[in-house]
ROTOR-674458 format. One line per 3 residues: number of its first residue (from 1); for each residue x, y, z of N, C-alpha, C. Coordinates in Angstrom, 2 decimals. Example, Ala and Ser with C-alpha at 12.3 -4.5 7.8 and 13.67 -1.06 7.14 Angstrom:
1> 13.19:-5.69:7.80:12.30:-4.50:7.80:13.20:-3.30:7.80 ~ 12.85:-2.25:7.08:13.67:-1.06:7.14:12.90:0.03:7.87;
***
This chain:
1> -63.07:-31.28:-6.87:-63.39:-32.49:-6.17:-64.18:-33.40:-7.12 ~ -63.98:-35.11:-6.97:-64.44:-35.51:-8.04:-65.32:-36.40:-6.98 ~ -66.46:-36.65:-8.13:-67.31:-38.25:-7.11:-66.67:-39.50:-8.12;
4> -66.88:-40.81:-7.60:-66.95:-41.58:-8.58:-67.44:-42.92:-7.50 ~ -68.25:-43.97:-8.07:-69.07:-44.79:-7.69:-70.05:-44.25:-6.82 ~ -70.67:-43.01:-7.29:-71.38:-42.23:-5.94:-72.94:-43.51:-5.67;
7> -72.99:-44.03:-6.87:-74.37:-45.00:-6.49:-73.97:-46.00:-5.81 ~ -72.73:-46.77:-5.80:-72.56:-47.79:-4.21:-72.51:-47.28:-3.17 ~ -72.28:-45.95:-3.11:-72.33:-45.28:-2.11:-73.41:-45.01:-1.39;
10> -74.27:-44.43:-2.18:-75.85:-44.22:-1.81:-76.23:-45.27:-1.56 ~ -76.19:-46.45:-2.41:-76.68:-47.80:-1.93:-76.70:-48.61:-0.71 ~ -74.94:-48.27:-0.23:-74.61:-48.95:0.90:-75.40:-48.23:2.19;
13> -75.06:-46.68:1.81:-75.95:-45.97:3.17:-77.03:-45.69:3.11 ~ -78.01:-45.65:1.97:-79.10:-45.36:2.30:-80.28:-46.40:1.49 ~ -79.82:-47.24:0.62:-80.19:-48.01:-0.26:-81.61:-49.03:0.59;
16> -81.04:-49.34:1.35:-81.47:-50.38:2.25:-82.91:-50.34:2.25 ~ -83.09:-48.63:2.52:-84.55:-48.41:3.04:-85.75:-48.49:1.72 ~ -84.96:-48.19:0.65:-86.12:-48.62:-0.62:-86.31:-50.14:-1.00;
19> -85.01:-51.00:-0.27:-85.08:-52.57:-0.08:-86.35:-52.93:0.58 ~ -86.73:-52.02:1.51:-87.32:-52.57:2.80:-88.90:-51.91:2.39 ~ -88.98:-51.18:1.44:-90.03:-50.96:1.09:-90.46:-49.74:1.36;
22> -89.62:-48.71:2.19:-89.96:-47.31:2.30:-89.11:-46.03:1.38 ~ -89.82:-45.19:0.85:-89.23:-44.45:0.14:-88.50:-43.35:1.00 ~ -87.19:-42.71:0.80:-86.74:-42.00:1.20:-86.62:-40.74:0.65;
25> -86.50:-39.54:0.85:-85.15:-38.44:-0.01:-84.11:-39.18:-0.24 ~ -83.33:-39.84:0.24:-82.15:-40.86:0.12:-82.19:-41.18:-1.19 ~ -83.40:-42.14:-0.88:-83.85:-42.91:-2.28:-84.15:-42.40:-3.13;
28> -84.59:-41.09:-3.68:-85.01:-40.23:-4.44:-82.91:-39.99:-4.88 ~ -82.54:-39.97:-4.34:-80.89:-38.89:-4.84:-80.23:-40.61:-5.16 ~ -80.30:-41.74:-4.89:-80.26:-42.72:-5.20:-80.57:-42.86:-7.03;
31> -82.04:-42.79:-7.28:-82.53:-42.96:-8.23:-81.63:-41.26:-9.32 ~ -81.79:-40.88:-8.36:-81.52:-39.60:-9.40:-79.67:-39.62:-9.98 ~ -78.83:-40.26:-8.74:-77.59:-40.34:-9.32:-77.90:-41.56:-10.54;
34> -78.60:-42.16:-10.73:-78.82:-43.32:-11.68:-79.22:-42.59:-13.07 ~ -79.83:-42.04:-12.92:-80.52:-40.96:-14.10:-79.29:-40.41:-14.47 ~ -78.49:-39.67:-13.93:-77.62:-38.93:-14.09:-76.86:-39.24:-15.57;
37> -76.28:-40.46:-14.09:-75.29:-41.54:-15.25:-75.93:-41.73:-16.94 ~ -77.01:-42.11:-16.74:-77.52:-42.20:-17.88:-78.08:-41.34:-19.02 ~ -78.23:-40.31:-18.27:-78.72:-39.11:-18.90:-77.27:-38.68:-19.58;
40> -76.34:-38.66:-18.79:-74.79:-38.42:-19.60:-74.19:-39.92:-20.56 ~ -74.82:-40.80:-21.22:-74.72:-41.65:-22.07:-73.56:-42.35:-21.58 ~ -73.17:-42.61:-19.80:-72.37:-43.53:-19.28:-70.98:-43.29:-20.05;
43> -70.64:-42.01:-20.00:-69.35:-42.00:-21.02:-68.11:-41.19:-19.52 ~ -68.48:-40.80:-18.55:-67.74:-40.00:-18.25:-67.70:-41.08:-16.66 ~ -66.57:-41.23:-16.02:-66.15:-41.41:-14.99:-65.73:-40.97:-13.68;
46> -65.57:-39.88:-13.94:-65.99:-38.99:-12.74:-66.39:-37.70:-13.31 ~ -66.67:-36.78:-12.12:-67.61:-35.58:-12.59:-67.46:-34.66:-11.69 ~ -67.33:-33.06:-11.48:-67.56:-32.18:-9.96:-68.69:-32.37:-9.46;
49> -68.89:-31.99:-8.19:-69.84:-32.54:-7.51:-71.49:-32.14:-8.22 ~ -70.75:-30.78:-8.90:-72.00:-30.12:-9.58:-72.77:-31.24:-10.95 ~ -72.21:-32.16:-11.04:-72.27:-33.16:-12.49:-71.51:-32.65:-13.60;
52> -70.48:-31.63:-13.64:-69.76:-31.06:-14.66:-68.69:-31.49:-14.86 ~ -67.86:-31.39:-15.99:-66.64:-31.35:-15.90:-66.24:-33.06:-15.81 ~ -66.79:-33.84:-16.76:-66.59:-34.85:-16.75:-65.14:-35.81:-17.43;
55> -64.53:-36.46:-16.56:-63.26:-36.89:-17.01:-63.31:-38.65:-16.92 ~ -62.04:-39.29:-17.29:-62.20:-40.58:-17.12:-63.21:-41.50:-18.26 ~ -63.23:-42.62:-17.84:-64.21:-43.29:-18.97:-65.20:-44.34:-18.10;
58> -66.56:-44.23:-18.01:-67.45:-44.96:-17.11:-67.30:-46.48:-17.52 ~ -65.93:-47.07:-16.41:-65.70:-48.31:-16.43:-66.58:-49.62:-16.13 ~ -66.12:-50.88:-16.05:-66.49:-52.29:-15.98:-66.80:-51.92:-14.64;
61> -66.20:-51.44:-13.32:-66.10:-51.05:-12.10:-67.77:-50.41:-12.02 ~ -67.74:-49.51:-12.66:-68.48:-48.39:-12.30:-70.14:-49.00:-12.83 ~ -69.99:-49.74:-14.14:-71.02:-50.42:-14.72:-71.59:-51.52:-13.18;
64> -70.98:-52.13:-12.16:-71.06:-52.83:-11.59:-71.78:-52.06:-10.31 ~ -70.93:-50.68:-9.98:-71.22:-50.53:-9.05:-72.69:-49.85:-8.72 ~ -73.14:-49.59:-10.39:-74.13:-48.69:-10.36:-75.15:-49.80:-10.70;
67> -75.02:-51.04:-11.29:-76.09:-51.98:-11.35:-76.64:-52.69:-9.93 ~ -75.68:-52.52:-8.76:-75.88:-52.59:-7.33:-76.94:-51.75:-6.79 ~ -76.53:-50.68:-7.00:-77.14:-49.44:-6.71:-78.59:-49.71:-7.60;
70> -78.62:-49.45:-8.85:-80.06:-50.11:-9.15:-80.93:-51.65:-8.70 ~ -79.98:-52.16:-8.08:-80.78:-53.39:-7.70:-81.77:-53.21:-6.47 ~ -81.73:-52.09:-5.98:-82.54:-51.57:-4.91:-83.90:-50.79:-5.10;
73> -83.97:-51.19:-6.42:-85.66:-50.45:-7.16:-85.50:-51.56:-7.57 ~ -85.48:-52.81:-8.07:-85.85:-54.12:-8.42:-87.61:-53.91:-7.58 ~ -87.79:-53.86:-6.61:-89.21:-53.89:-5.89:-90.00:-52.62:-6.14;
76> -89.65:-51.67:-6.76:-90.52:-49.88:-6.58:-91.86:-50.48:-6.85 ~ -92.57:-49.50:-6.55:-94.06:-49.67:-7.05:-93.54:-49.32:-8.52 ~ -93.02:-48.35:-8.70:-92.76:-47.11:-10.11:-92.15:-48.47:-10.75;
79> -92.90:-48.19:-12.20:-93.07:-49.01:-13.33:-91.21:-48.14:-13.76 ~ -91.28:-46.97:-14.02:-90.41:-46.24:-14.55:-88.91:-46.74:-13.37 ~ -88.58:-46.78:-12.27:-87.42:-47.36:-11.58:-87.40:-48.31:-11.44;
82> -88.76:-49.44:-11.89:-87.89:-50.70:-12.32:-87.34:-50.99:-13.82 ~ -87.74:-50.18:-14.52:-87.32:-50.57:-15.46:-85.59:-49.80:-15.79 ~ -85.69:-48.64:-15.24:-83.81:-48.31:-14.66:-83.41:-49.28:-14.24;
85> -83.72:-50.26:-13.14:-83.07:-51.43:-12.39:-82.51:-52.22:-13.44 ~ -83.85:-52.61:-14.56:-83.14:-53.64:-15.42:-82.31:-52.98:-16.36 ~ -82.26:-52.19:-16.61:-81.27:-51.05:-17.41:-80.01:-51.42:-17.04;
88> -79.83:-51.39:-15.79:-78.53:-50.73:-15.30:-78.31:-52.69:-14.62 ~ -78.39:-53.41:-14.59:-78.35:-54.98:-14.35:-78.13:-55.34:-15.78 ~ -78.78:-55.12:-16.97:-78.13:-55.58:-17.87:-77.52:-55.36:-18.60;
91> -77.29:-53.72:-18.22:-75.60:-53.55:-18.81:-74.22:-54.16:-18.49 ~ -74.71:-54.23:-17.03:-73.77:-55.04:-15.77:-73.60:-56.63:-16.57 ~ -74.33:-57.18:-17.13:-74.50:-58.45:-17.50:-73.86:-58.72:-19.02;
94> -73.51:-57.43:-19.94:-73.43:-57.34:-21.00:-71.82:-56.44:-21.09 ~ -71.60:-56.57:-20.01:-69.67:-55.78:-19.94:-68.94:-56.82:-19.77 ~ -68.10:-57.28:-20.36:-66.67:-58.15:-20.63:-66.06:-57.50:-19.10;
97> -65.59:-58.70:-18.81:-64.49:-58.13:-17.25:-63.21:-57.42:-17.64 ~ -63.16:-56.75:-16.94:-61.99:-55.75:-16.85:-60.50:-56.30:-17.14 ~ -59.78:-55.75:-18.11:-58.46:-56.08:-18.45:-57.54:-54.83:-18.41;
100> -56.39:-55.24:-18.83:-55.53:-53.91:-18.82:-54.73:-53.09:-16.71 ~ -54.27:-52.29:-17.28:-53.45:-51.60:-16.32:-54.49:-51.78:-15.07 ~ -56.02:-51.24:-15.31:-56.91:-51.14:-13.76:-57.57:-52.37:-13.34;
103> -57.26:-53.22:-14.21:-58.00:-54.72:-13.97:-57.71:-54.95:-12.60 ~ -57.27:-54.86:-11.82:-57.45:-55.42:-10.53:-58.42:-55.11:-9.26 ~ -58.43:-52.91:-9.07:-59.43:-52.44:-8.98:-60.82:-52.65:-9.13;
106> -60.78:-52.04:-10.78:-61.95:-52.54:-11.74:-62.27:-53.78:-11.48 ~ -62.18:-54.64:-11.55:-62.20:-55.54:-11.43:-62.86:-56.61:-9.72 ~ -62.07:-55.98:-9.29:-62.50:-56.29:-7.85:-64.17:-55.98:-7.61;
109> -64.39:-54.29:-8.05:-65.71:-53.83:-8.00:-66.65:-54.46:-8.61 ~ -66.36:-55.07:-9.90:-67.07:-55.82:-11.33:-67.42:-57.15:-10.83 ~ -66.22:-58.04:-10.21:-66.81:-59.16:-9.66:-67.84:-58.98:-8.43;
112> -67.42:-58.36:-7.44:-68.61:-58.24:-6.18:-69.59:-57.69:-6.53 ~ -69.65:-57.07:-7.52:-71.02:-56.44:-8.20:-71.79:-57.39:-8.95 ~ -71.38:-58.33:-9.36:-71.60:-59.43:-10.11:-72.57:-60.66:-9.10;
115> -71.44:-60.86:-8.56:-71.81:-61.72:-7.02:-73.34:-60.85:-6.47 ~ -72.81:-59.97:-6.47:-74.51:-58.84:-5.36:-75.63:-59.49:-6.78 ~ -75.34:-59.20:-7.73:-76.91:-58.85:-8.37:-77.12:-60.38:-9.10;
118> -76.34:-61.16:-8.81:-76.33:-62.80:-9.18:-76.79:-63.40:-7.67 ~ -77.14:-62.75:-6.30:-78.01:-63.34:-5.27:-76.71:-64.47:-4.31 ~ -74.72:-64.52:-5.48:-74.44:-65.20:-4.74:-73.19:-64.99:-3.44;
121> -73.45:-63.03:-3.20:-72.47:-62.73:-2.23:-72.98:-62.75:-1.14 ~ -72.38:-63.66:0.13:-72.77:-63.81:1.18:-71.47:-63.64:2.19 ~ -71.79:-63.02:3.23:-70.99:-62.37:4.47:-70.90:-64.03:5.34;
***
């Protein structure tokens, strides 16, 4: 079984509450899928659930979806998860948009990720 965008994931369901200023366990596995990524030098695209067994290549998509996901420690008290936030926002800011065969996917994720942490996606 593979994960992949597991930090929009966390973001969308549990993200909210480190928005709002309360820390969760949520938010803790939030921050920690962020580490992850990074701790594995953003090279692998998906992974078993265990973090092993890494395949794929950590896309324009995934750069997007996980700078979302860090935009939710933008406020921490922790000196150390905001500075992941800007980590993971200006990589997002520093990836060329998606071309080739998955550009449309990729792509889709890269722009609304773009829109979220640029303040200009609105429902």
């Amino acid at each position: 079984m593979k994960r992949l965008f597991i930090s929009t994931v966390l973001t969308l369901c549990f993200g909210i509450s480190l928005a709002q200023g309360v820390f969760t366990t949520r938010d803790a596995q939030l921050i920690d899928a962020l580490q992850f990524f990074k701790k594995e030098g953003f090279n692998g695209g998906q992974f078993s659930l265990d973090g092993t067994d890494p395949t794929g290549n950590y896309t324009e998509g995934m750069a997007g979806a996980n700078a979302v996901g860090a935009f939710a420690l933008a406020d921490s008290d922790n000196e150390e998860d905001r500075a992941l936030a800007r980590e993971y926002v200006q990589r997002l800011w520093d990836v060329e948009p998606p071309t080739g065969k998955w550009r449309y996917y990729v792509g889709m994720v890269y722009f609304l990720s773009m829109l979220h942490v640029s303040g200009n996606f609105t429902l």
